[in-house]
Structure formats: structure tokens, C-alpha cells
C-alpha positions as CSV (number, residue, x, y, z in Angstrom):
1,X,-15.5,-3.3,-39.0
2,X,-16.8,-4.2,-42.8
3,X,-13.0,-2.8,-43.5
4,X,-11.1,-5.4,-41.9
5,X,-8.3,-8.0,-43.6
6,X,-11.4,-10.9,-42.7
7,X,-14.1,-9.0,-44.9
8,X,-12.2,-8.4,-48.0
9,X,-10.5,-11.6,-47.9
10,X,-14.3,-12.8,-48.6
11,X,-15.3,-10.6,-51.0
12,X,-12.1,-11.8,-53.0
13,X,-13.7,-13.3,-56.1
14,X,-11.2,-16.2,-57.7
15,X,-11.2,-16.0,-61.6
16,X,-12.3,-19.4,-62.9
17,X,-10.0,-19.8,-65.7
18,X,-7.2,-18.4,-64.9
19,X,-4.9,-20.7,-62.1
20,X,-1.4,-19.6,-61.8
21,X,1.5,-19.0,-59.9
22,X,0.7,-15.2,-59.2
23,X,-2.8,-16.0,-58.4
24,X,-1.9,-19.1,-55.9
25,X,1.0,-16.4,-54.4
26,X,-1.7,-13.9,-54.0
27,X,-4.7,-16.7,-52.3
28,X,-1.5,-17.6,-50.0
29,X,-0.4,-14.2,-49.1
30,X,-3.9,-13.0,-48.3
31,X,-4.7,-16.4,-46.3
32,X,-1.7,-15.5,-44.4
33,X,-2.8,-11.6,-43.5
34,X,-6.1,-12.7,-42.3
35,X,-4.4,-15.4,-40.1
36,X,-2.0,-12.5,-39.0
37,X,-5.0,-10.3,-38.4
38,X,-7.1,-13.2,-37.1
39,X,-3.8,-13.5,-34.1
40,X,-3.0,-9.2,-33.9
41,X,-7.3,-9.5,-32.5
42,X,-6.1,-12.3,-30.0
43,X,-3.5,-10.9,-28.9
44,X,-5.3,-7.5,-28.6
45,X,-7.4,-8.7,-26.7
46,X,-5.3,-11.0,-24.1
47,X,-3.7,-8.1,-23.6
48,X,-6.5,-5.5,-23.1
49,X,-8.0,-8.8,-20.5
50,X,-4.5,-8.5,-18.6
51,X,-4.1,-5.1,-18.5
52,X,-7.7,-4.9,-17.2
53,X,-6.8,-7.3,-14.4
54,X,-3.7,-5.4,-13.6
55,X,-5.6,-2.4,-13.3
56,X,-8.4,-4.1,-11.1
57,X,-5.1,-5.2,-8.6
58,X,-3.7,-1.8,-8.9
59,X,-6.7,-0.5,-7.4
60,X,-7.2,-2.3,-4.9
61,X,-3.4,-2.1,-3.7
62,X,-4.1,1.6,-4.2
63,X,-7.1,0.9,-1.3
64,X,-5.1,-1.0,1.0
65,X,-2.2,1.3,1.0
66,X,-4.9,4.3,1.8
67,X,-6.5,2.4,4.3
68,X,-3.0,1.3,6.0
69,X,-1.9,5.3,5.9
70,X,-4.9,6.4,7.6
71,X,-4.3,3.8,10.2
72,X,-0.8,4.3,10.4
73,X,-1.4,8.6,11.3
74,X,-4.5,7.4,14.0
75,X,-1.3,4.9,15.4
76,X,1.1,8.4,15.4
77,X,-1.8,10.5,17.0
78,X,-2.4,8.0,19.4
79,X,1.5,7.9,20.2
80,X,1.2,11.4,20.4
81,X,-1.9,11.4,22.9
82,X,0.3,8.6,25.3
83,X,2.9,10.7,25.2
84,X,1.7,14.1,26.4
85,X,-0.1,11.8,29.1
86,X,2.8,10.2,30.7
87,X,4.6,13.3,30.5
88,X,2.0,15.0,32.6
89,X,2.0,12.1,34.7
90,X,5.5,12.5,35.1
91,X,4.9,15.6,36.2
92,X,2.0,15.0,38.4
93,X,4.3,12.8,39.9
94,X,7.5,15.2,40.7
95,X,4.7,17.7,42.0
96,X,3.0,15.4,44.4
97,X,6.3,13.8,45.7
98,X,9.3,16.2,45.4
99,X,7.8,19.9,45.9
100,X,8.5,22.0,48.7
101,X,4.4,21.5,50.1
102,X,5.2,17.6,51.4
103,X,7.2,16.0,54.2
104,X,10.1,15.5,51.6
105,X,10.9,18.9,50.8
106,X,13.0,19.6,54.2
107,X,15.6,16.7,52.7
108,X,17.9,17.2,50.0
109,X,16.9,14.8,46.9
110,X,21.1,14.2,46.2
111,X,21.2,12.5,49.8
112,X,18.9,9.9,51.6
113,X,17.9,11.4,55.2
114,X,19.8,9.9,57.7
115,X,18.0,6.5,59.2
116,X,16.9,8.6,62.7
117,X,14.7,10.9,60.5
118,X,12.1,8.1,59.8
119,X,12.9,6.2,62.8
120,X,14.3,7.4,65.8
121,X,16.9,5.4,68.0
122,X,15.6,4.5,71.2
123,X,16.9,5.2,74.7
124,X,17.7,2.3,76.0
125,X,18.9,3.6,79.6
């Protein structure tokens, strides 16, 4: 950076004998470029730091949100998995209890059995 407004402001050699207005306008206006360079670099440089930071969050919001997809599609398989389960239970269930092969299967599943099918009346004469 030997180029920049900082270096050339001090390589600016003042004529001794020679103090006017146009000189004292030039000394200010240069003064006033290297302050607004000295301020461009600060703000360059806040900005690059916060941009930096924002890019450090970004990626580690990036992270999260992988981390919380992969969990969310083991949560759906496992959804998945309980469902095929209790829908073979289900079915487990209607073949153990309502198939023709049991005790059930002579009784119509619209109608309960009357009461004397589980428990006969007694003779009481």
C-alpha cells in the first residue's frame, strides 16, 4: 500500500516561502482525504469483522437446521416403522379373535350371542 492517500500525504513537501490561501486550501483538503481514507479503512474493516461473524452464525444455523432435518426423517421413519407394526397387530388381532378357526366364528359379529350360549339356564325342577 505505498500508494495510499496516508503515504502521499507524507511525502507532500510544503514550500517554505510561499504561505497562501491556495496552499492552506490544499494542506486542508489533503488533511481531510486522509482522515476520509483513515475512516473508509475503519469502516472496511467493521464491516468485513461483522460480516465475518454473520457468516460464522450462518454456518452454524446451517448445522443445526441439517442436524434437526436428519432427526426429523429418523422421527418419520420411525412413525412409519409404528405404524406398519400396529397395523399388523391389528391384524394379528382380527385373525386370532374373529376368524372362522376359534369358538367365535359360529356367532355373527353384528349380534352378541344370546346369554344361554356362554351360560346355560339351569333346570330348576
Amino acid at each position: 500500500m505505498s500508494d495510499s492517500w496516508e503515504n502521499r500525504a507524507l511525502n507532500v513537501v510544503p514550500l517554505p516561502h510561499i504561505s497562501d490561501d491556495l496552499d492552506r486550501a490544499g494542506s486542508a483538503i489533503s488533511e481531510l482525504v486522509l482522515k476520509a481514507s483513515k475512516l473508509a479503512a475503519e469502516n472496511t474493516n467493521r464491516a468485513l469483522k461483522e460480516a465475518h461473524k454473520l457468516s460464522l452464525q450462518l454456518r452454524v444455523a446451517e448445522d443445526r437446521i441439517g442436524k434437526l432435518e436428519a432427526e426429523n426423517r429418523r422421527n418419520a421413519e420411525r412413525a412409519d416403522r409404528a405404524e406398519k407394526w400396529l397395523l399388523r397387530i391389528s391384524k394379528e388381532i382380527e385373525a386370532s379373535f374373529f376368524s372362522g378357526q376359534d369358538t367365535f366364528s359360529s356367532q355373527s359379529h353384528s349380534q352378541p350371542a344370546p346369554l344361554d350360549a356362554y351360560a346355560p339356564k339351569r333346570n330348576t325342577r
